[in-house]
C-alpha positions, 0 to 999 in steps of 0.5 A: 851506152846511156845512163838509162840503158846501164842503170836499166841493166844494172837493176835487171841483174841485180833484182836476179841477184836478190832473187837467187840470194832470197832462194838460197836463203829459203833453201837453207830454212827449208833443210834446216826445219823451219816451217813452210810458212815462217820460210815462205814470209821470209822469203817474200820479205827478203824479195820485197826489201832487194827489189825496193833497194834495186829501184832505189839504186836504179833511180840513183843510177840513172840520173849518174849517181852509182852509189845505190848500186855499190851499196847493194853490191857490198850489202848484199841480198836474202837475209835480214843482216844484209836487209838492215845494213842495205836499206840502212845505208840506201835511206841515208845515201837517198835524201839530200844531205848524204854523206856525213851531212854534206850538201853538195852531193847531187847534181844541181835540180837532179831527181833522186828518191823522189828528192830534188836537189833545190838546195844548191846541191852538186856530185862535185864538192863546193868551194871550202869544207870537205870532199863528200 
């Protein structure tokens, strides 16, 4: 299986996690007596931030870098503690010096949230320093 075809599966299932967790989330305001519109916007904000974490993960994902995708696994999806925590931990996952300001955590030249690896930037650690 290829890189593309996994990380096309992985954002598949995952954009039907985020939709099945943002319905529950609508459910229980709904059963709770919160308002039709309150619920509804609730429910599209919580939509709209999963699939734009899951694009994120996918664009991680398919050029071999798993992190987005294990971030969206434990943060989870449908509510605004899982939305802040998610899109938290998928901004500073997703820009150049990710993890702890380290470097060398993409591969050399690799496209990642919209990002390209000009600095010298590899997965595997550089010689001295610590593993990121």
């Amino acid at each position: 299986m290829s890189w593309e075809s996994y990380a096309n599966n992985m954002r598949i299932l995952s954009n039907i996690n985020c939709g099945l967790a943002s319905m529950n989330t609508f459910l229980e305001q709904k059963a709770n007596g919160v308002s039709s519109p309150y619920a509804s916007m609730a429910l599209f904000s919580n939509l709209a931030n999963g699939v734009a974490r899951n694009e994120i993960a996918y664009d991680m994902q398919r050029h071999g870098n798993p992190v987005g995708n294990t971030i969206n696994m434990y943060a989870g999806y449908g509510n605004p503690v899982s939305n802040a925590f998610g899109t938290t931990a998928l901004l500073s996952a997703c820009n150049p010096w990710m993890f702890f300001n380290c470097y060398s955590c993409l591969p050399p030249m690799m496209p990642m949230c919209g990002f390209y690896g000009s600095m010298g930037m590899g997965m595997y650690p550089m010689m001295g320093g610590f593993y990121c």
